[in-house]
SERO-4910 file (N, C-alpha, C, O; in steps of 0.05 Angstrom, whole numbers):
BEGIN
 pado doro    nc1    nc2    nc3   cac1   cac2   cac3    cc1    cc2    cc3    oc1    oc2    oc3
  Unk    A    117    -65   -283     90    -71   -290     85   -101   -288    103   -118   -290
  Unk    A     64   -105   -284     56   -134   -267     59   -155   -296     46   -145   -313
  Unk    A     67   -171   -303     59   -202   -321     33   -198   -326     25   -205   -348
  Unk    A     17   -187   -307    -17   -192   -326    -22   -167   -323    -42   -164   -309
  Unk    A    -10   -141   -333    -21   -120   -340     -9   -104   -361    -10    -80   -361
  Unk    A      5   -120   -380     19   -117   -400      9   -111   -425      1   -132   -436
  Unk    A      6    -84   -444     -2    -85   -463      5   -108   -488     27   -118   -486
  Unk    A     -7   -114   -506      3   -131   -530      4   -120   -548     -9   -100   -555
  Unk    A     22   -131   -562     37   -123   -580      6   -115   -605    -18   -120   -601
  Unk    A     16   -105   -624     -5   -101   -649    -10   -128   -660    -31   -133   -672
  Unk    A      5   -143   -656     -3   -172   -672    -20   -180   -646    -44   -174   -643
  Unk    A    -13   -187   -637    -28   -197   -617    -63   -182   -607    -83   -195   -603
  Unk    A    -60   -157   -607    -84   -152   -613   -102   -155   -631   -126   -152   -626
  Unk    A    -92   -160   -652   -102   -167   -678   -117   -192   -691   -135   -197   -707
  Unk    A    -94   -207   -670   -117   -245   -671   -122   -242   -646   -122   -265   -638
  Unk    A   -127   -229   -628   -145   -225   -600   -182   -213   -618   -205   -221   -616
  Unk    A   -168   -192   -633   -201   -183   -647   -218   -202   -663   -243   -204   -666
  Unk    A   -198   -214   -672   -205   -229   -701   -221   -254   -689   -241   -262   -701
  Unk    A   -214   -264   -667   -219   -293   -648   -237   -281   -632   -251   -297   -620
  Unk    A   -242   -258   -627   -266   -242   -616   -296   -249   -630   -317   -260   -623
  Unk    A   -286   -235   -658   -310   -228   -680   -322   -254   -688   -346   -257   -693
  Unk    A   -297   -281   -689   -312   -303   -701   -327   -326   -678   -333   -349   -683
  Unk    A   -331   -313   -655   -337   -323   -635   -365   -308   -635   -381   -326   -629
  Unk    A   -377   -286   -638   -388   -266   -643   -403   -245   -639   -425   -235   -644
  Unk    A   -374   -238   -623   -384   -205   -614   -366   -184   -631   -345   -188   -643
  Unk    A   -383   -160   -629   -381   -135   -643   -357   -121   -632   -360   -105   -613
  Unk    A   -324   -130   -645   -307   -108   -634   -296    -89   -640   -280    -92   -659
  Unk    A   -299    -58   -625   -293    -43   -646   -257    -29   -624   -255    -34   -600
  Unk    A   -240    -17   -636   -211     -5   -619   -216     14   -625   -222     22   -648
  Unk    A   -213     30   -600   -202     65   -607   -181     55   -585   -178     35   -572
  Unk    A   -166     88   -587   -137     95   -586   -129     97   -556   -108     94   -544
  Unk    A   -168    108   -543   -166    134   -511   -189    129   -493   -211    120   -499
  Unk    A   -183    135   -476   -214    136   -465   -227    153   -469   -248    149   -457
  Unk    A   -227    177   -484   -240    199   -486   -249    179   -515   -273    178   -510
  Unk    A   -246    168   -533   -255    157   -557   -273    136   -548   -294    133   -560
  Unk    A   -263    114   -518   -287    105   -510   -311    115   -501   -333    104   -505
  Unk    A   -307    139   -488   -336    139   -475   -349    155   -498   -373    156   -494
  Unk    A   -341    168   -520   -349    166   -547   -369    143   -565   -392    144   -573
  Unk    A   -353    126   -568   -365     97   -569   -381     89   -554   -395     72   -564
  Unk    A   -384     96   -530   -409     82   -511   -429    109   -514   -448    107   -498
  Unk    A   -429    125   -526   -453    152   -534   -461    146   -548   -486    142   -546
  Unk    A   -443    140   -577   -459    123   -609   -472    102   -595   -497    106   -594
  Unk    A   -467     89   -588   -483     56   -573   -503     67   -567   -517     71   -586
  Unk    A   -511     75   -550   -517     84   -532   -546    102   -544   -545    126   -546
  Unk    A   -576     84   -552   -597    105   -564   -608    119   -543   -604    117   -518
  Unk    A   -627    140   -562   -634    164   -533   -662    149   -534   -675    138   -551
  Unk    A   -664    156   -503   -701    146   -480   -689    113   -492   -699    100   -510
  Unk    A   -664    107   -473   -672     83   -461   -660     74   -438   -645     91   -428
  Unk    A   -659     50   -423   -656     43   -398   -629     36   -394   -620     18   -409
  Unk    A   -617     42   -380   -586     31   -371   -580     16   -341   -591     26   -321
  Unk    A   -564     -7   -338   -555    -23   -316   -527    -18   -320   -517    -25   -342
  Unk    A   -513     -9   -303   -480    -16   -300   -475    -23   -268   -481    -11   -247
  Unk    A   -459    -50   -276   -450    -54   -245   -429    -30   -241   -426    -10   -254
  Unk    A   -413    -40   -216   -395    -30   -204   -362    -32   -225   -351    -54   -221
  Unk    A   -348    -18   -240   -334    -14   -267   -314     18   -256   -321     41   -254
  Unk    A   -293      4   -253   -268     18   -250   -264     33   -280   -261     57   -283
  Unk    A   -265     12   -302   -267     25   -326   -281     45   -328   -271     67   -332
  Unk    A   -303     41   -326   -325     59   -343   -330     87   -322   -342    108   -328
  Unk    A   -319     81   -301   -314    109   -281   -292    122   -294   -296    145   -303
  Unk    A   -268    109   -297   -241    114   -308   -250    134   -342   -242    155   -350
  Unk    A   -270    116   -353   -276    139   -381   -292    157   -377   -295    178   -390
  Unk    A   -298    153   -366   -324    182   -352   -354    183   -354   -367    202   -349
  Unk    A   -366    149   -366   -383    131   -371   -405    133   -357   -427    141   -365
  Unk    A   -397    122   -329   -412    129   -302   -427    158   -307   -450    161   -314
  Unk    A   -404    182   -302   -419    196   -290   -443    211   -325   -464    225   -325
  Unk    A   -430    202   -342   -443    211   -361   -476    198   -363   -494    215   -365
  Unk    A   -480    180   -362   -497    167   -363   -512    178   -336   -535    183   -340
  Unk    A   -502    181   -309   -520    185   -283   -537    221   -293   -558    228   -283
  Unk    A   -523    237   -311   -534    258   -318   -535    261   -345   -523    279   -357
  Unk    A   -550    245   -357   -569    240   -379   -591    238   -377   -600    216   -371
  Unk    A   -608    259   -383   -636    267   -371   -653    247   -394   -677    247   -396
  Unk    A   -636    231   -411   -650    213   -430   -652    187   -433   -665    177   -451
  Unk    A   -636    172   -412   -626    151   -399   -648    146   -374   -660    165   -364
  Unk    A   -651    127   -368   -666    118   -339   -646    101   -325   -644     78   -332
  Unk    A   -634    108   -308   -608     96   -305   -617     82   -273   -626     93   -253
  Unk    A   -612     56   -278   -624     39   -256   -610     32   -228   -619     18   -210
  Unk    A   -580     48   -231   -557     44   -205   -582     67   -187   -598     56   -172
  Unk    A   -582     86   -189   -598    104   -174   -626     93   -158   -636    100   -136
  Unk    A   -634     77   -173   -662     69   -170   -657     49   -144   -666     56   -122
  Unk    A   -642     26   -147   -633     11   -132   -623     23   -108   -632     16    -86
  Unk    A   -605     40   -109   -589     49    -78   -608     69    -71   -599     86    -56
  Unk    A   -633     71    -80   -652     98    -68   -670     88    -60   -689    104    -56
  Unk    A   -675     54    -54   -698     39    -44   -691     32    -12   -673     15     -7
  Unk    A   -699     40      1   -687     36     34   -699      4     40   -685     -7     57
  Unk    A   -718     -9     32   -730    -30     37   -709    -47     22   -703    -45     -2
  Unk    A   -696    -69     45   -678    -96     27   -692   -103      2   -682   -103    -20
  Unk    A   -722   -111     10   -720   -131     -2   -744   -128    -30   -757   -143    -44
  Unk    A   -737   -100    -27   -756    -78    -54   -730    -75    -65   -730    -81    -89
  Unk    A   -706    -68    -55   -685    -67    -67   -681    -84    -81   -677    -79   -105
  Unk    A   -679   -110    -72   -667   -135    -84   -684   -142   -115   -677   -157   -134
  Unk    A   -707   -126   -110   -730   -127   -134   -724   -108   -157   -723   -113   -181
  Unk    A   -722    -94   -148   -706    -73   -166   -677    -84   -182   -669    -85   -206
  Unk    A   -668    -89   -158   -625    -98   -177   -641   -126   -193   -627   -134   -212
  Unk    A   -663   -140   -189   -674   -154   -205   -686   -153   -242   -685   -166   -263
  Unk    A   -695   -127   -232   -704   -116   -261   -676   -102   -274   -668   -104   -297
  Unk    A   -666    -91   -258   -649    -75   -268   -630    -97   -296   -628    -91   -320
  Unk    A   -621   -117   -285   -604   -143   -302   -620   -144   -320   -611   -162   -336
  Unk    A   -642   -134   -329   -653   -142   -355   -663   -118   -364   -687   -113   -364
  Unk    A   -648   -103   -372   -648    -72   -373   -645    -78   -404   -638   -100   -412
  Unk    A   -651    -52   -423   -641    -52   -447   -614    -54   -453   -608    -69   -472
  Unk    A   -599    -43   -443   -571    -39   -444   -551    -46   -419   -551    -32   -398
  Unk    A   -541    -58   -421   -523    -61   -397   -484    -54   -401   -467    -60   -418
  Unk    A   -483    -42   -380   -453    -34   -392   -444    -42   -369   -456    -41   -347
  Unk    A   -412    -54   -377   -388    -66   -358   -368    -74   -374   -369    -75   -399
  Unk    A   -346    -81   -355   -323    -92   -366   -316   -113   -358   -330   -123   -340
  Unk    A   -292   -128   -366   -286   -157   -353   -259   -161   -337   -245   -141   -336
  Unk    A   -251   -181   -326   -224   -182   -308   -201   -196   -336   -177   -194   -335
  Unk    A   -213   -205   -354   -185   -217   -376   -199   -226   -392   -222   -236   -390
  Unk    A   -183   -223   -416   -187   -233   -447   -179   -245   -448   -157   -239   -438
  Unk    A   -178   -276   -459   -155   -289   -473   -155   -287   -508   -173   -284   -524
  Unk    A   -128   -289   -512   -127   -277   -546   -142   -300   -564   -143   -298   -589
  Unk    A   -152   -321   -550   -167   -348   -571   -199   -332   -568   -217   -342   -581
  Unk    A   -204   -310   -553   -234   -290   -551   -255   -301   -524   -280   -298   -522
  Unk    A   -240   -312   -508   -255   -312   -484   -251   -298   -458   -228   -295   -448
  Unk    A   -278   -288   -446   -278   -264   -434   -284   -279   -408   -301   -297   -406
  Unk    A   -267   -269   -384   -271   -271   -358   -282   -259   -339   -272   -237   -337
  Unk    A   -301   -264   -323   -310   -240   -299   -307   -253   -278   -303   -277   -278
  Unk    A   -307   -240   -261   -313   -257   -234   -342   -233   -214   -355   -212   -220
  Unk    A   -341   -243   -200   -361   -224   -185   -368   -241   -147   -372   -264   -140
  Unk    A   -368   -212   -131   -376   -230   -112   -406   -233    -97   -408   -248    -77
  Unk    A   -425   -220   -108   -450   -224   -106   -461   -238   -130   -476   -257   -125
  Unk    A   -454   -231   -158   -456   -234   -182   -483   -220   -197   -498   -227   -215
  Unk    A   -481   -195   -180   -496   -166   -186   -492   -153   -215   -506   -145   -233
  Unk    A   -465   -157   -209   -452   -142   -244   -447   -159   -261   -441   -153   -284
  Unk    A   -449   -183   -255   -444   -203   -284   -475   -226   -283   -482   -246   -296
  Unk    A   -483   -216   -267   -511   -234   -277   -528   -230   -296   -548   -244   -299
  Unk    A   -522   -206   -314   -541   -196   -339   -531   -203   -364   -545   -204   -384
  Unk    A   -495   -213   -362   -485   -221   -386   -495   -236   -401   -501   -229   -424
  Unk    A   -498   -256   -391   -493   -280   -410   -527   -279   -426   -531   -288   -448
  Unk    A   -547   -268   -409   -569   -271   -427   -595   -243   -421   -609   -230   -437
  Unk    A   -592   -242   -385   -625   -213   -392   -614   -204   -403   -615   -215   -425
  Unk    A   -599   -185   -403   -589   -160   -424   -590   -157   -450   -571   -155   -466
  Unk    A   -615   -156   -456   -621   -143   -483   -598   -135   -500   -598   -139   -524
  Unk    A   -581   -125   -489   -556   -105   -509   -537   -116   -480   -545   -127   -459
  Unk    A   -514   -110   -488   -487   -111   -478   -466   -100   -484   -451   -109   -502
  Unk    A   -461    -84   -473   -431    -67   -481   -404    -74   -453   -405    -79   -429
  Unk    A   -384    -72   -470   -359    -85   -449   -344    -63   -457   -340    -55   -480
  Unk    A   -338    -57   -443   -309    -37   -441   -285    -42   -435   -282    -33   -413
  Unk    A   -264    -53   -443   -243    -60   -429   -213    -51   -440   -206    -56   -463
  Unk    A   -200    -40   -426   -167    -37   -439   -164    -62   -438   -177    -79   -427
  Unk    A   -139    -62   -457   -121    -86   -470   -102    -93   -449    -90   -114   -450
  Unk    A   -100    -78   -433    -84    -91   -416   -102   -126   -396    -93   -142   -379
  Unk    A   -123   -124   -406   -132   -139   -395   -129   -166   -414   -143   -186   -411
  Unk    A   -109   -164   -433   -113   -186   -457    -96   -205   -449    -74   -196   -453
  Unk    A    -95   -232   -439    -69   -249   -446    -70   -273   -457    -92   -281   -464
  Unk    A    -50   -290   -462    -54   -315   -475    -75   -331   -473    -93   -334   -490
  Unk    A    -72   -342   -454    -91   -364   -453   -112   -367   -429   -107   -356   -408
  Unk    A   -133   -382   -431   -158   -377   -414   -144   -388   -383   -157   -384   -362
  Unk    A   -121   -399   -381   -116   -405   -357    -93   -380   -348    -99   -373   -325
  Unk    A    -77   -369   -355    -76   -342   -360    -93   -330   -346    -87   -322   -323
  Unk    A   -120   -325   -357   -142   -308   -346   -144   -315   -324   -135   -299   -309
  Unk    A   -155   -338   -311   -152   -347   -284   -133   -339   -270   -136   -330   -247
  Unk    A   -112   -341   -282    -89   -328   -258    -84   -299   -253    -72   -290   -233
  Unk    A    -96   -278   -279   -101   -257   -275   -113   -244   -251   -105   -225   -237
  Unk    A   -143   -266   -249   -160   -253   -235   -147   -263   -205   -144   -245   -189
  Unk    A   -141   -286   -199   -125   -293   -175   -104   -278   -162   -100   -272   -139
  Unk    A    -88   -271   -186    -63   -262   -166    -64   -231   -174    -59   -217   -154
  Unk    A    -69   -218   -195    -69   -195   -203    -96   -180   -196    -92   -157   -190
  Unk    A   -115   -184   -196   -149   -171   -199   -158   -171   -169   -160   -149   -157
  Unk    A   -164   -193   -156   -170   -189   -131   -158   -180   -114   -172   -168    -98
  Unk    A   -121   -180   -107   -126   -159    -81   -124   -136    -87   -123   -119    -69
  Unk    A   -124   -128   -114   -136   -101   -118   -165    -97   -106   -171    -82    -88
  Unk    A   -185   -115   -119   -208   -109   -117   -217   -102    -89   -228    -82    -80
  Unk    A   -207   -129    -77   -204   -132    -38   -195   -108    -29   -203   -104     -6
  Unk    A   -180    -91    -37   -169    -63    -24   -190    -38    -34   -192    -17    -21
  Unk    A   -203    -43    -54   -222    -25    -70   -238    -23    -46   -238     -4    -29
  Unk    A   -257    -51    -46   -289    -56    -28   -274    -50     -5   -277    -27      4
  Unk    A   -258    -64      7   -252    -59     31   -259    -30     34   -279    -22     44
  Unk    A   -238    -15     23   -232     19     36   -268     30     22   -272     54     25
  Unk    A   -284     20     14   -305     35     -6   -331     27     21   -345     42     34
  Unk    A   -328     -5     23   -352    -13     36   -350    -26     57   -365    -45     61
  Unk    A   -328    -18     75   -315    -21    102   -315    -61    102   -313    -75    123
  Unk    A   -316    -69     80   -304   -100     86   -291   -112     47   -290   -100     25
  Unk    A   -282   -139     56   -268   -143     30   -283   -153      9   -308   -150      9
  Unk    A   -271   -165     -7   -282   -176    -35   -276   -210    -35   -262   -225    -21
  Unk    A   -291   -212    -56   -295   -245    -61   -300   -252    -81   -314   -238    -95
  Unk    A   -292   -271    -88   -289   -292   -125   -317   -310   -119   -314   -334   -124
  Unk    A   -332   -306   -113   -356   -327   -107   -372   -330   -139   -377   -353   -146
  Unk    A   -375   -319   -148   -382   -329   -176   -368   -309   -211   -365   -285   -218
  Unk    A   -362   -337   -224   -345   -329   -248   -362   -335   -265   -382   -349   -259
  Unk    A   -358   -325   -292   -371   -325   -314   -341   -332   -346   -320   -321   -351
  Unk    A   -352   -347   -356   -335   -358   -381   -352   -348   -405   -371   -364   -408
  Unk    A   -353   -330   -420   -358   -321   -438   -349   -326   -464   -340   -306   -474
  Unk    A   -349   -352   -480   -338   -363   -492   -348   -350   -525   -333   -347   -544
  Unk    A   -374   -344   -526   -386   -336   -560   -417   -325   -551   -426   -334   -529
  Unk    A   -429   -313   -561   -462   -295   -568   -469   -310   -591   -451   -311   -609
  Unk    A   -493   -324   -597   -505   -323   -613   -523   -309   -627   -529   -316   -649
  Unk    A   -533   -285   -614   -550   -269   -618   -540   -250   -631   -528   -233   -617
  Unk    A   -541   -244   -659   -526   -221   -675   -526   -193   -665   -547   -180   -664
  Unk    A   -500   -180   -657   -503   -153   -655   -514   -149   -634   -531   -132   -635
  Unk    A   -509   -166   -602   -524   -163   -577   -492   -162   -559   -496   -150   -538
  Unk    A   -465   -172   -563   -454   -157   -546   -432   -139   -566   -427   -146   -589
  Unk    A   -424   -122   -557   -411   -101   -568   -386    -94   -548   -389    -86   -525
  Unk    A   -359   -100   -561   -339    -98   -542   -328    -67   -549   -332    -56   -570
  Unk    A   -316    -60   -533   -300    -34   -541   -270    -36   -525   -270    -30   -501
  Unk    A   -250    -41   -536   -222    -49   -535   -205    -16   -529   -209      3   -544
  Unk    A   -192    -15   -514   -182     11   -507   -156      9   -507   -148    -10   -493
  Unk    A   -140     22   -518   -115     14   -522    -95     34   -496    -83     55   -498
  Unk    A    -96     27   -488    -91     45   -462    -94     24   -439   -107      4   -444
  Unk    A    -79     29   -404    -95     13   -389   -115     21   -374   -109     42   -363
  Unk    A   -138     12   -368   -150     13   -356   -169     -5   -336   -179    -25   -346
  Unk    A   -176      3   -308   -187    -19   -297   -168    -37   -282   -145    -27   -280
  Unk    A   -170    -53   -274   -158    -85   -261   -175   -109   -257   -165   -129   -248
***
């Protein structure tokens, strides 16, 4: 098992949550992914709008497809890939980032509570840090490590040529680190909501 895909120990998860909460986001652990995509249902009120980028996780809990057949959800991935016009499209993945809810996960935690993304359009992480009304993160713990430079090297040596082998084989070319996001604290009470999976999941 890779150096950056190592579960932590219980202590270590423990001042990973704690350095989470006082930074201040909402974190809650279950055990499974079947208990996550649980947690993202409670979250989750009925007749409202959903954005999720592209999330190995939230495919991996069964998130995705739950949400694409939720006749109570308006789920905005569909809306977007069903616009044949670029640049009605591009208007759309516009609104979509400022959706009520947005669900994703991140490339690394560090245990002092800062969250890493990277993205190479910056489609899936452009709603974080502020349209998104609500925010939910999904992430196994395997994504947790020491320190924020740590996370950097996660996403370098561990995250991308995964990702690069993902797009490649998915969207006949590779991937790219073109824009990151440092997620350091929310001010906004009760606007992001993490859900910690003790299991791995994702890269």
């Amino acid at each position: 098992m890779s150096l950056f895909n190592t579960l932590p120990t219980d202590e270590q998860l423990a001042l990973t949550v704690e350095n989470l909460s006082k930074r201040g986001f909402v974190v809650t652990v279950v055990g499974t992914k079947v208990q996550a995509l649980e947690k993202v249902k409670e979250l989750l009120p009925k007749d409202t709008d959903v954005h999720t980028g592209s999330s190995t996780t939230l495919d991996q809990i069964g998130a995705i497809e739950w949400i694409k057949n939720n006749p109570h959800i308006k789920y905005w991935s569909p809306l977007i890939w069903s616009e044949n016009d670029p640049e009605k499209r591009k208007e759309v993945r516009r609104n979509a980032v400022s959706a009520s809810y947005v669900l994703g996960s991140v490339n690394a935690i560090s245990m002092d509570g800062q969250l890493v993304a990277v993205d190479g359009s910056g489609s899936r992480v452009g709603s974080y840090l502020f349209t998104a009304e609500n925010l939910i993160i999904v992430s196994g713990i395997n994504k947790i490590v020491p320190t924020l430079d740590d996370a950097f090297k996660r996403v370098r040596e561990f995250v991308f040529p995964k990702e690069d082998e993902r797009a490649t084989q998915i969207y006949g070319r590779g991937s790219s680190m073109n824009k990151w996001i440092i997620f350091e604290g929310e001010i906004t009470p009760n606007r992001v909501k993490i859900v910690l999976v003790k299991e791995e999941l994702g890269f």
